[in-house]
N, CA, C and O atoms as a MOPAC input file, in Angstrom:
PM7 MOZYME 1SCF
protein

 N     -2.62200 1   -20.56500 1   -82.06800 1
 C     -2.72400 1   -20.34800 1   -80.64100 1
 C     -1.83400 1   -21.32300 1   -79.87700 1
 O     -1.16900 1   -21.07100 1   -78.87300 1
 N     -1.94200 1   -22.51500 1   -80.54800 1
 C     -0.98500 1   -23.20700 1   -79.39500 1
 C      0.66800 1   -23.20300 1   -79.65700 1
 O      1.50100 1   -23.73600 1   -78.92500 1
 N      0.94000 1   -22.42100 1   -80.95900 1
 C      1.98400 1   -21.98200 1   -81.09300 1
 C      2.66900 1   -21.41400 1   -80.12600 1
 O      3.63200 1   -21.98000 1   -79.60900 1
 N      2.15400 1   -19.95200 1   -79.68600 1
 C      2.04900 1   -19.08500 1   -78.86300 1
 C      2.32500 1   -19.80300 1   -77.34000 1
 O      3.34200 1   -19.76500 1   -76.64800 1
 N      0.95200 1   -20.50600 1   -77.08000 1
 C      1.04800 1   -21.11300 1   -75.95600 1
 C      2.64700 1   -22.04000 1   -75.57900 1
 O      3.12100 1   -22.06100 1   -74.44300 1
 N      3.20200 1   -22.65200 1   -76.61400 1
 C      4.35200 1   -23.44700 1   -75.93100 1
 C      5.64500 1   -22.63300 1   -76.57100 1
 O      6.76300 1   -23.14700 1   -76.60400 1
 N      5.34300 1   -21.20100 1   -77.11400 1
 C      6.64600 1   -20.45400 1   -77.15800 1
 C      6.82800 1   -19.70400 1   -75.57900 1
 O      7.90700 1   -19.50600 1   -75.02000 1
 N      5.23600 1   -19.29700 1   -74.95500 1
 C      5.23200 1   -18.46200 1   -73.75200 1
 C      5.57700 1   -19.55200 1   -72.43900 1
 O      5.86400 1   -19.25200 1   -71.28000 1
 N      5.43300 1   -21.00400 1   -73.09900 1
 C      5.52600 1   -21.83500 1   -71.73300 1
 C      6.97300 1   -22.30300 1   -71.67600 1
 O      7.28500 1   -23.13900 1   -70.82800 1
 N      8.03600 1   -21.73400 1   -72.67200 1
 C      9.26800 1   -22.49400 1   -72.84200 1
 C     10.18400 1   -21.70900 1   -71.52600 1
 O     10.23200 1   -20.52200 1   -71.20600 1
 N     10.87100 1   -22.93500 1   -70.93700 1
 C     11.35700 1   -22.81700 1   -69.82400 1
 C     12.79500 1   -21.64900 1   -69.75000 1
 O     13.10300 1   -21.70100 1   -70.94100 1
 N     13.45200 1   -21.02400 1   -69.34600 1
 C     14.31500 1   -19.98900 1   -69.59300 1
 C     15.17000 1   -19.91200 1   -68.17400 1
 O     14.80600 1   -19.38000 1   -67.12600 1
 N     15.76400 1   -20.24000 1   -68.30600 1
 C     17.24800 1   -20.26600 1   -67.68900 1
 C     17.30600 1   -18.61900 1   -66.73800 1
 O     17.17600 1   -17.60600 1   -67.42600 1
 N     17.43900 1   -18.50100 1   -65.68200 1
 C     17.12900 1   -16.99300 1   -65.27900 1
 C     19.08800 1   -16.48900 1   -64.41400 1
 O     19.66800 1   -15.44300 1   -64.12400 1
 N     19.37800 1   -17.90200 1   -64.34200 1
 C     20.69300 1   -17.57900 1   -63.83200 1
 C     21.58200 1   -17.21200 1   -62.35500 1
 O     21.01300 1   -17.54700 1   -61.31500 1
 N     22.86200 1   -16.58100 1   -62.23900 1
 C     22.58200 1   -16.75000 1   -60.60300 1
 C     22.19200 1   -15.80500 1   -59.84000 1
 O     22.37600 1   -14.71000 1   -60.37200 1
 N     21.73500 1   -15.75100 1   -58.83000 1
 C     20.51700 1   -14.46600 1   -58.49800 1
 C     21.54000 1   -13.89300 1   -57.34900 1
 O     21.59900 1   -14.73000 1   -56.44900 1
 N     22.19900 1   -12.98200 1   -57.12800 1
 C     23.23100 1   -12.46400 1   -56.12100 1
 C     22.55400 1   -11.72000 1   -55.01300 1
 O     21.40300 1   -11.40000 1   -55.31100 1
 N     22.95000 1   -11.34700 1   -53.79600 1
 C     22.75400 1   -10.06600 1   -53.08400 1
 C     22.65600 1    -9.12100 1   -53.39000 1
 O     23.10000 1    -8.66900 1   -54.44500 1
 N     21.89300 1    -8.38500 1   -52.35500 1
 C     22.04400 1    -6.82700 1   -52.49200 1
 C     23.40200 1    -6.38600 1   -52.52500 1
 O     24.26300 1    -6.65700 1   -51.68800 1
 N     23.60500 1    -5.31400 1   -54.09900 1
 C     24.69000 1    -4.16500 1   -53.58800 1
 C     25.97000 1    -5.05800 1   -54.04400 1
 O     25.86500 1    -6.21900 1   -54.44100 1
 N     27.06700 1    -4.41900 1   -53.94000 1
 C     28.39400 1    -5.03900 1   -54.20900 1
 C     29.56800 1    -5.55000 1   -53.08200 1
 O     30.62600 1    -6.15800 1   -53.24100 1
 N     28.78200 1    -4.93800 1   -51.68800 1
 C     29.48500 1    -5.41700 1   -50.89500 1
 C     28.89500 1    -6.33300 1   -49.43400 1
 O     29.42700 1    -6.70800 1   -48.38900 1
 N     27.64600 1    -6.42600 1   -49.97700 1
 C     27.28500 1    -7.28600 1   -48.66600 1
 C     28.11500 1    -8.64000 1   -48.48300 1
 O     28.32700 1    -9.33900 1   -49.47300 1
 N     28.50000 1    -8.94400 1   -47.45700 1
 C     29.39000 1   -10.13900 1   -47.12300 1
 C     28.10900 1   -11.21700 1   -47.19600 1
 O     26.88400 1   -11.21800 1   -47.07600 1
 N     29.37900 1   -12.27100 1   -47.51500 1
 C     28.49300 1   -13.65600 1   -47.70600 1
 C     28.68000 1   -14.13700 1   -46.40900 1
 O     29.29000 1   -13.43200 1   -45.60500 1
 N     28.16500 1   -15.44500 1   -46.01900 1
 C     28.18200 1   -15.92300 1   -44.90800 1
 C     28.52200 1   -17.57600 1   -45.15300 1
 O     28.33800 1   -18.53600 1   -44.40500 1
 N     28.95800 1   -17.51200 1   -46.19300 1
 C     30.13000 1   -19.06200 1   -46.63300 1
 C     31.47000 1   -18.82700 1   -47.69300 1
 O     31.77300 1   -18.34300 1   -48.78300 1
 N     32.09300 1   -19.64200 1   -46.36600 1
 C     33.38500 1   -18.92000 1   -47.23500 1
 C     34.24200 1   -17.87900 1   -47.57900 1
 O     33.99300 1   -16.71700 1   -47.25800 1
 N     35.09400 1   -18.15900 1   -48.12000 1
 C     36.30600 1   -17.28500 1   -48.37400 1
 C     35.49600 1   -16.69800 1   -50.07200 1
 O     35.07700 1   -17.47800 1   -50.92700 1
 N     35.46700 1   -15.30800 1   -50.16200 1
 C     34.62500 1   -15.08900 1   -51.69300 1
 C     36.20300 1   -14.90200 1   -52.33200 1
 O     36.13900 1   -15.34200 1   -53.48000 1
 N     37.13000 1   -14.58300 1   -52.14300 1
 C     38.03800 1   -14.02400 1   -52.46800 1
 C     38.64400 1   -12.45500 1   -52.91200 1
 O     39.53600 1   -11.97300 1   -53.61100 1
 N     37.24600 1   -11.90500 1   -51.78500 1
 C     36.99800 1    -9.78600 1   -51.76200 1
 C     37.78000 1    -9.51600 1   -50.79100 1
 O     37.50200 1    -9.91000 1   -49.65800 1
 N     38.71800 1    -8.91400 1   -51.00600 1
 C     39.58900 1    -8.37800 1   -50.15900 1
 C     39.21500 1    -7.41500 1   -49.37000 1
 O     38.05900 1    -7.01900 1   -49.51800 1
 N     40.03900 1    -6.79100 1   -48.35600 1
 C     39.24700 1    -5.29400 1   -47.19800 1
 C     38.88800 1    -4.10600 1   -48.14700 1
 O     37.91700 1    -3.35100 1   -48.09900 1
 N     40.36700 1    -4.16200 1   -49.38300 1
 C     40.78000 1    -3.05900 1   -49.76200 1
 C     39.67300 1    -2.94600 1   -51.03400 1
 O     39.29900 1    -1.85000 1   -51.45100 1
 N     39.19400 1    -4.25000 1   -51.60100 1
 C     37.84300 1    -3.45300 1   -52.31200 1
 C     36.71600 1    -3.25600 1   -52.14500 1
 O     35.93800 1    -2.66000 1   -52.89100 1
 N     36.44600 1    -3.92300 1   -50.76400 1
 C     35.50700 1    -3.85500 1   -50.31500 1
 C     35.09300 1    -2.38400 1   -49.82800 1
 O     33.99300 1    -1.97600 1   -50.20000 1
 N     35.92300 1    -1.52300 1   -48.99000 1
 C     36.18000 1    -0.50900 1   -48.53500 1
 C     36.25200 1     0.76900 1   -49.99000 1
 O     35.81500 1     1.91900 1   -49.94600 1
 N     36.81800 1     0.20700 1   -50.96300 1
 C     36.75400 1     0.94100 1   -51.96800 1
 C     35.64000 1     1.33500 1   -52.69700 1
 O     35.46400 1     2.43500 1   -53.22100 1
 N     34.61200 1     0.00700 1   -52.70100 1
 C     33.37600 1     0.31900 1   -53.19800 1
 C     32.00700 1     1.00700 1   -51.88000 1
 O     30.89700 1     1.48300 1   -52.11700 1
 N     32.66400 1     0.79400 1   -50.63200 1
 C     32.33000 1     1.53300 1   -50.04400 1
 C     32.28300 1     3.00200 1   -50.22500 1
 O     31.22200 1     3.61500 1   -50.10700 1
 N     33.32800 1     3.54400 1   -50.49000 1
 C     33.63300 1     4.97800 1   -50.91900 1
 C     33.23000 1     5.63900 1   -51.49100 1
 O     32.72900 1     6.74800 1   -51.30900 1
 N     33.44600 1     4.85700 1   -52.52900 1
 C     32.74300 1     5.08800 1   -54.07700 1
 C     31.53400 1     5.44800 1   -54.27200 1
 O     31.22600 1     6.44500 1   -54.92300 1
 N     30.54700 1     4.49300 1   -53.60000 1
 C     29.54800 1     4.63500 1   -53.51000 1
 C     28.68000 1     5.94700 1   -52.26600 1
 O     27.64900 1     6.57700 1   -52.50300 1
 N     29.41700 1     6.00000 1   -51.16700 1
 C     29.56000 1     7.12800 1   -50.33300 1
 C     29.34300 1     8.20300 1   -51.13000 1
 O     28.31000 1     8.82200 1   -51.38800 1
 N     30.62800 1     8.35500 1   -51.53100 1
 C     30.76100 1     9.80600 1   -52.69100 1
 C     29.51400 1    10.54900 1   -53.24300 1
 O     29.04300 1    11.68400 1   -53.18200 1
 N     29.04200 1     8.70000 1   -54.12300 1
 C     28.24600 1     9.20800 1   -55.47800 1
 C     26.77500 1     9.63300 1   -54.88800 1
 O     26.09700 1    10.48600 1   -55.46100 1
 N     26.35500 1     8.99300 1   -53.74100 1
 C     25.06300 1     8.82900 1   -52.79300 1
 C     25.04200 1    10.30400 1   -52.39100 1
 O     24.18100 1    11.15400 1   -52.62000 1
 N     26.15500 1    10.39400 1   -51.76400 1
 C     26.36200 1    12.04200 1   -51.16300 1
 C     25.65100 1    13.43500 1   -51.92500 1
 O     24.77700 1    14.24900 1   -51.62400 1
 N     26.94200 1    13.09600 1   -53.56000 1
 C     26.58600 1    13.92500 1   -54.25800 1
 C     25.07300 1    14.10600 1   -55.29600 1
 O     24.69100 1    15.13200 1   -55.85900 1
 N     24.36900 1    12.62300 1   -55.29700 1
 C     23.01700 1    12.40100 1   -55.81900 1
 C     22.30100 1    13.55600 1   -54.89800 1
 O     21.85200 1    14.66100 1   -55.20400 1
 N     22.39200 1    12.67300 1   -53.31800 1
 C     20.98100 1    13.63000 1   -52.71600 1
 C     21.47800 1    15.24400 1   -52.19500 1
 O     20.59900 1    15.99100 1   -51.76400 1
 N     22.96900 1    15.74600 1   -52.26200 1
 C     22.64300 1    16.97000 1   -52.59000 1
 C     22.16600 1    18.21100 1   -53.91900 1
 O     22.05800 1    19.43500 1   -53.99700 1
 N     22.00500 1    17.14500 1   -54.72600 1
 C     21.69900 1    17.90600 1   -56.03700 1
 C     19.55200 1    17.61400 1   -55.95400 1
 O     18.66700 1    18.38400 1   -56.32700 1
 N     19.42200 1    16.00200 1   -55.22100 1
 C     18.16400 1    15.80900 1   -55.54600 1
 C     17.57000 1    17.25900 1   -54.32700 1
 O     16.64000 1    17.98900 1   -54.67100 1
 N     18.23200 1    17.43000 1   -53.07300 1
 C     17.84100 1    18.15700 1   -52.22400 1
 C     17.57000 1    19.27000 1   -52.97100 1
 O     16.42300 1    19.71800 1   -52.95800 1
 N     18.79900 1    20.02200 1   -53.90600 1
 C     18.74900 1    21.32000 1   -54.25700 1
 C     17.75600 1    21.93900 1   -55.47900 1
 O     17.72600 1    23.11600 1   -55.83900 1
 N     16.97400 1    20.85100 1   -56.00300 1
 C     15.91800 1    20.71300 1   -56.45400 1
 C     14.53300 1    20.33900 1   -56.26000 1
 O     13.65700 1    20.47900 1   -57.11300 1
 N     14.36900 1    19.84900 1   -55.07900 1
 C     13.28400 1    19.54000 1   -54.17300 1
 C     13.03000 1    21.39100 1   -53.70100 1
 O     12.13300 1    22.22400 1   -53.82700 1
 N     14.19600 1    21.34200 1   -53.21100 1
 C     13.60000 1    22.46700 1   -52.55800 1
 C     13.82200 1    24.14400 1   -53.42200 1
 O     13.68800 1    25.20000 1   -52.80300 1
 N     14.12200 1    24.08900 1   -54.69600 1
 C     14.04100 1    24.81900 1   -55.53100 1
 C     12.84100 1    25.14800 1   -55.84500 1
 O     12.38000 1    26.28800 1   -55.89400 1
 N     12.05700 1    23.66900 1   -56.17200 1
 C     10.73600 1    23.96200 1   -56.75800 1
 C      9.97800 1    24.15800 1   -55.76500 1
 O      8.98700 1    24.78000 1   -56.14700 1
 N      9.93700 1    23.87600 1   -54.36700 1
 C      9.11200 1    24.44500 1   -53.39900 1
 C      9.01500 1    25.68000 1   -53.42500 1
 O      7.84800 1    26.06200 1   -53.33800 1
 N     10.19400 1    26.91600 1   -53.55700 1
 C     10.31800 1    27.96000 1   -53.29000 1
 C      9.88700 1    28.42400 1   -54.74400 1
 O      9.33900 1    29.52300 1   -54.81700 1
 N     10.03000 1    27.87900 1   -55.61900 1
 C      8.96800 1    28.30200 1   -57.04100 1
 C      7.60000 1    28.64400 1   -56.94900 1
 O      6.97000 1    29.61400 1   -57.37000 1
 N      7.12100 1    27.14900 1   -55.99300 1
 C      6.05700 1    26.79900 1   -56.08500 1
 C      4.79600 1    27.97900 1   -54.86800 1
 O      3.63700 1    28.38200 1   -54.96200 1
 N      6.07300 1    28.12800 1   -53.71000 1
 C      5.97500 1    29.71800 1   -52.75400 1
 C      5.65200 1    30.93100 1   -53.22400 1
 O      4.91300 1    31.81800 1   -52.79500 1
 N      6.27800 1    30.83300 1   -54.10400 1
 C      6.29400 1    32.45100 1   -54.82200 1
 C      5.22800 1    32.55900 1   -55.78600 1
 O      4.60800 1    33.61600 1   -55.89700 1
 N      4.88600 1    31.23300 1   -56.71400 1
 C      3.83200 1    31.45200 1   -57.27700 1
 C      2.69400 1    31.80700 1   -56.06600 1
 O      2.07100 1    32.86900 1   -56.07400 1
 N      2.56300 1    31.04900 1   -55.30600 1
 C      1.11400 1    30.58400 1   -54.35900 1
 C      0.75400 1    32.23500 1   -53.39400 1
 O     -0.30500 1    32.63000 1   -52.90600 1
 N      1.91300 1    32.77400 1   -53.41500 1
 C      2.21800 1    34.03900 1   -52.55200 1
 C      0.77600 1    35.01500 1   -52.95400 1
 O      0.26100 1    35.66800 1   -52.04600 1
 N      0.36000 1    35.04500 1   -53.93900 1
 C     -0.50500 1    35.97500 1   -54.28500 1
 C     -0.26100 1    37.66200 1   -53.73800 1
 O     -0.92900 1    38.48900 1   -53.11700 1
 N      1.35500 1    37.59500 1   -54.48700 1
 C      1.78200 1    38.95500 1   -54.17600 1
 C      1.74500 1    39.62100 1   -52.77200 1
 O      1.11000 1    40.59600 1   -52.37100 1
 N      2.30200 1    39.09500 1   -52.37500 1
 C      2.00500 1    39.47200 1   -50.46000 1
 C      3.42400 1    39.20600 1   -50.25600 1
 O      3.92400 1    38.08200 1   -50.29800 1
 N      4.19800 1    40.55600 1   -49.98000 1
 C      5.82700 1    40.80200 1   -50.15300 1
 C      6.31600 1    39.56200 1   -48.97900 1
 O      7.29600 1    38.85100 1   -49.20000 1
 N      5.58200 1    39.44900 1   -47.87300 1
 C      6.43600 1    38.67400 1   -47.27800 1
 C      6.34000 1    37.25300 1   -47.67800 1
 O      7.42000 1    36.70600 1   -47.45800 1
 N      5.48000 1    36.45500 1   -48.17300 1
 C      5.84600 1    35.38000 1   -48.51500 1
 C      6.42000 1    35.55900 1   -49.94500 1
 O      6.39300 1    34.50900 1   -50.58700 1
 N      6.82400 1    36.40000 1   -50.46200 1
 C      7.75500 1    36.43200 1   -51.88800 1
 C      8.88000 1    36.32600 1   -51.42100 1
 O      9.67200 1    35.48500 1   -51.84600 1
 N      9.13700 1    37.08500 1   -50.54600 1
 C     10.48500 1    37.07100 1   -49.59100 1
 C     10.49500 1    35.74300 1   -49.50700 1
 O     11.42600 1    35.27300 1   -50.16000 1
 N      9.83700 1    34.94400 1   -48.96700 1
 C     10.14200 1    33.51400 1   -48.22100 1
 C     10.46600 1    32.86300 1   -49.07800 1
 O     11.46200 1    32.15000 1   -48.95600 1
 N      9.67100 1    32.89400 1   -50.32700 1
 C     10.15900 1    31.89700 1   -51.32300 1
 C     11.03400 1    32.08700 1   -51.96900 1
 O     11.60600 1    31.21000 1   -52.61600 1
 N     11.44300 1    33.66000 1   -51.93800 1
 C     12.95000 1    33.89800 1   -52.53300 1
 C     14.09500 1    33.38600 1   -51.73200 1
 O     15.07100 1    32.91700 1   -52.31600 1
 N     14.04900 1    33.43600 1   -50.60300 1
 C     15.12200 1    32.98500 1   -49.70800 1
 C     15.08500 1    31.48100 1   -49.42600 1
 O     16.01900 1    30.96400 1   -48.81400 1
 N     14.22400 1    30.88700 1   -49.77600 1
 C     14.57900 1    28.89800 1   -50.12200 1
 C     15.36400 1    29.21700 1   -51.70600 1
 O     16.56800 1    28.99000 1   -51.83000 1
 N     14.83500 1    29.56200 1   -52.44400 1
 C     15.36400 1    29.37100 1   -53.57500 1
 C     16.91300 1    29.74100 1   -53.92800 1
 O     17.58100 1    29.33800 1   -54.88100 1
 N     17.35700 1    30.80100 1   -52.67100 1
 C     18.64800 1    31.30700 1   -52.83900 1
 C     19.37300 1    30.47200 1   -51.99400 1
 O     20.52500 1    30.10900 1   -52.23200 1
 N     18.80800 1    30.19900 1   -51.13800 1
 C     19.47400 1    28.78900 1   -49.77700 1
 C     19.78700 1    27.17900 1   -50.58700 1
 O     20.71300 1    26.39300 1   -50.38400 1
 N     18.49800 1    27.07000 1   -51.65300 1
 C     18.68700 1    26.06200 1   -52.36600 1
 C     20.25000 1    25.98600 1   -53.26400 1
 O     21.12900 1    25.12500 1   -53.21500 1
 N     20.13900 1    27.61800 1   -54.29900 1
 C     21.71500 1    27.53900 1   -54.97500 1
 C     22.42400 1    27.75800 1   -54.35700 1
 O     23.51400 1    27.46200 1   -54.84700 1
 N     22.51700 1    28.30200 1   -53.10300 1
 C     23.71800 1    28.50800 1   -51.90000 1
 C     24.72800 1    27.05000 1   -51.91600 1
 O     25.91000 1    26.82000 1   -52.17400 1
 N     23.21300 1    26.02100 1   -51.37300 1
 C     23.23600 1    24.62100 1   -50.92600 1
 C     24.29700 1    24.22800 1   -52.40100 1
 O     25.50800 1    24.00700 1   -52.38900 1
 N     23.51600 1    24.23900 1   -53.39200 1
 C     24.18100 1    23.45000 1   -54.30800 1
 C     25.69800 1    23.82200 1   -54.69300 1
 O     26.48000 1    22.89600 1   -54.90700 1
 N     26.11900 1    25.11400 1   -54.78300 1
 C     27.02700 1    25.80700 1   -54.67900 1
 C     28.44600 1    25.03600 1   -54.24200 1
 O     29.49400 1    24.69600 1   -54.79100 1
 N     27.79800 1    24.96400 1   -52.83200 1
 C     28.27200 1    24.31600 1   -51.89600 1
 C     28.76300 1    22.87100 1   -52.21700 1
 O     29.96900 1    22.62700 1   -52.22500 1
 N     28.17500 1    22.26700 1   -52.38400 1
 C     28.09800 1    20.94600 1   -52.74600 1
 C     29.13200 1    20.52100 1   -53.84600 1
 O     29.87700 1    19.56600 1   -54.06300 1
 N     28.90100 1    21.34900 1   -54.25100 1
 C     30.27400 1    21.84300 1   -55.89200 1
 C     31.51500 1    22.20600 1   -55.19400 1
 O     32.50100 1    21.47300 1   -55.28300 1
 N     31.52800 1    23.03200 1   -54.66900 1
 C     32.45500 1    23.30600 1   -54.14700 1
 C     33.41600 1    22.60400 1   -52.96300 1
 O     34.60700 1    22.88400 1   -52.83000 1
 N     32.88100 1    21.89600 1   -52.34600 1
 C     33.39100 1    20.93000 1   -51.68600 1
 C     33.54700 1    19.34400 1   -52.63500 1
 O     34.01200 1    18.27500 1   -52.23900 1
 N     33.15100 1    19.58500 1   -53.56000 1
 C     33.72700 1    18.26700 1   -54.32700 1
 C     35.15500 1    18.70500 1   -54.73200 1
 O     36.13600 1    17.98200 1   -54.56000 1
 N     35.20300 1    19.94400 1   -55.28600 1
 C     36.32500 1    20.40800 1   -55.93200 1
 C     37.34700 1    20.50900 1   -54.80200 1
 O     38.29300 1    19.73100 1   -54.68400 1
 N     36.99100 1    21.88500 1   -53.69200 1
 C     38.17500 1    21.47000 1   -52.57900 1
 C     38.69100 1    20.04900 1   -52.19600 1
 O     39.91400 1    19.92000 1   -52.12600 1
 N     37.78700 1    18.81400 1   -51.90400 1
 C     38.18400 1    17.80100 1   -51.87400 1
 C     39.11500 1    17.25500 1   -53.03400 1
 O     39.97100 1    16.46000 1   -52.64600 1
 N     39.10000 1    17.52400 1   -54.31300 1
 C     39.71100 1    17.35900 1   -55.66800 1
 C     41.24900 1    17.57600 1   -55.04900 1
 O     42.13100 1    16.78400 1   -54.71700 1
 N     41.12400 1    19.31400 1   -55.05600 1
 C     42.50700 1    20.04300 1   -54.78700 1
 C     43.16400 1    19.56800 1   -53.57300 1
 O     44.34400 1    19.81100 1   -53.32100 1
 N     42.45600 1    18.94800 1   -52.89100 1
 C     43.22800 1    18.46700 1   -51.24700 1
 C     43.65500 1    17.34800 1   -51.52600 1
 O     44.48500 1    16.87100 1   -50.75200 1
 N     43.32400 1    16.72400 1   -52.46300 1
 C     43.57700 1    15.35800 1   -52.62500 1
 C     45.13300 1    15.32100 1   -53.47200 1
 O     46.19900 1    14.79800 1   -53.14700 1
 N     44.70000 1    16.19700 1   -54.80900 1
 C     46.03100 1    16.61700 1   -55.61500 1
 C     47.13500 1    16.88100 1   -54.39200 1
 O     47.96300 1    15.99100 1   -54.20100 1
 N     47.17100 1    18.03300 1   -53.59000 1
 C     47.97000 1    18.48300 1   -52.80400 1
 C     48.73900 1    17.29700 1   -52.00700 1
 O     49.94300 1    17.13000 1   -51.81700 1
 N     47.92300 1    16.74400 1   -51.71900 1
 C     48.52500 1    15.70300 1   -50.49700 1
 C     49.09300 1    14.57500 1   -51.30500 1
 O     50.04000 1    14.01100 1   -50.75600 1
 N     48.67100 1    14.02600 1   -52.70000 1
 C     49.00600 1    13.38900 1   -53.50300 1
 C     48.49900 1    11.90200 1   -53.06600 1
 O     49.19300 1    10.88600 1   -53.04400 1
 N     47.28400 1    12.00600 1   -52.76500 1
 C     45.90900 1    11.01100 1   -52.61000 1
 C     44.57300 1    11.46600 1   -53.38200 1
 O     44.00000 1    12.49200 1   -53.01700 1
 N     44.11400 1    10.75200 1   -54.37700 1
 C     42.94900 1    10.45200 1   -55.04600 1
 C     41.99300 1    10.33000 1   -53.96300 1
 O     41.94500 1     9.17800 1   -53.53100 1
 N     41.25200 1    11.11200 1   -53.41200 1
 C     40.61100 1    10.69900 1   -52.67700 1
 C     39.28400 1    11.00100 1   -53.28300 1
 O     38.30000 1    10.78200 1   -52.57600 1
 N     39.12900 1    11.41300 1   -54.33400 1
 C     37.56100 1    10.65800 1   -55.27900 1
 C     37.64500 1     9.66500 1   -56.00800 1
 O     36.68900 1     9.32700 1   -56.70600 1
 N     38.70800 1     9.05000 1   -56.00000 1
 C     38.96200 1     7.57200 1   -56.78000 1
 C     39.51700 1     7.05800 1   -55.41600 1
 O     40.73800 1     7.15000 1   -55.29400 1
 N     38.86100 1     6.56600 1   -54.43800 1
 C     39.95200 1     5.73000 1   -53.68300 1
 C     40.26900 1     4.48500 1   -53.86200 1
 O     40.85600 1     3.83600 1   -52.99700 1
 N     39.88900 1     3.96900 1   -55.09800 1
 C     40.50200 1     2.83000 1   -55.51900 1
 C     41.89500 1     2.21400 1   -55.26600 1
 O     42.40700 1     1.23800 1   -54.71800 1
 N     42.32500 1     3.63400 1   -56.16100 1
 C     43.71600 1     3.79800 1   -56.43100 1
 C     44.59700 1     3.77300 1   -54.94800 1
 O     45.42800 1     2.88000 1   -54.78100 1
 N     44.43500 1     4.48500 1   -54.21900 1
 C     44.90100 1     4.64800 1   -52.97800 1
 C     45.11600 1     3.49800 1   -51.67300 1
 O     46.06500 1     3.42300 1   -50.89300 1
 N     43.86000 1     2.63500 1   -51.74800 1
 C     43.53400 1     1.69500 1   -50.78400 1
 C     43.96100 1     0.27900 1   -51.63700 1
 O     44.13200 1    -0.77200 1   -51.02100 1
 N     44.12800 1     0.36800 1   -53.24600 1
 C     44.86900 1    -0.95000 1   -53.31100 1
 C     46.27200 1    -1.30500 1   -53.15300 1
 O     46.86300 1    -2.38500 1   -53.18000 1
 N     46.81600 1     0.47000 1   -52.89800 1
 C     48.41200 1     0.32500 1   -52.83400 1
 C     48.83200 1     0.15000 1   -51.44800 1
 O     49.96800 1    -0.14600 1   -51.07700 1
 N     47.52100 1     0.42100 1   -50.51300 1
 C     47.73000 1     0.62900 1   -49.15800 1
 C     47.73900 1    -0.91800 1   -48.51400 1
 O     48.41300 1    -1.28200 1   -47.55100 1
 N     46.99200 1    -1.57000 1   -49.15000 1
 C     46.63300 1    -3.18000 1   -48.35500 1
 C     47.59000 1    -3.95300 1   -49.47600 1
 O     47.73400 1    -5.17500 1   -49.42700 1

């Protein structure tokens, strides 16, 4: 037991504890983060946030309209209702796809990465 006891009491180094996130500014000093990555991981993260909660949306409200159609107890108009979230839902997601990709092709076209703006904003600053 007291083995135990001074393996669980041994002191452990926990290290340096940072801010939220990758771009909150510090408030001493020069960190040495430039606009251009700062702004980059801005983006980045934009993007990915964007495209999370339209997929979490298009499944939230998928299973509602599942969950409609079961509850309907065969009564055409709320089958209707729950059919038409569920088609608004893959509409939504559709969508969501599809404007990643147009953004893709607009980006190719113009000859800006603009789902990597890494690339773009470190050549720019």
């Amino acid at each position: 037991m007291k083995l135990i006891s001074q393996a669980l009491a041994k002191a452990n180094p926990l290290g340096d504890i940072e801010g939220f996130g990758g771009y909150v500014p510090r408030q001493t000093g020069n960190t040495g983060v430039g606009v251009g990555e700062t702004l980059t991981k801005i983006f980045s993260n934009l993007f990915g946030v964007l495209t999370i909660a339209g997929g979490l949306i298009f499944v939230i409200q998928f299973i509602l309209g599942a969950v409609g159609w079961i509850s309907s107890s065969g009564k055409p108009e709320k089958v209707q209702k729950a059919q038409d979230k569920m088609i608004h839902a893959a509409i939504g997601l559709i969508a969501v796809v599809a404007v990643y990709g147009l953004t893709f092709i607009v980006g190719k076209v113009l000859g800006v990465d603009i789902l990597n703006p890494a690339a773009y904003i470190e050549n720019f600053w």
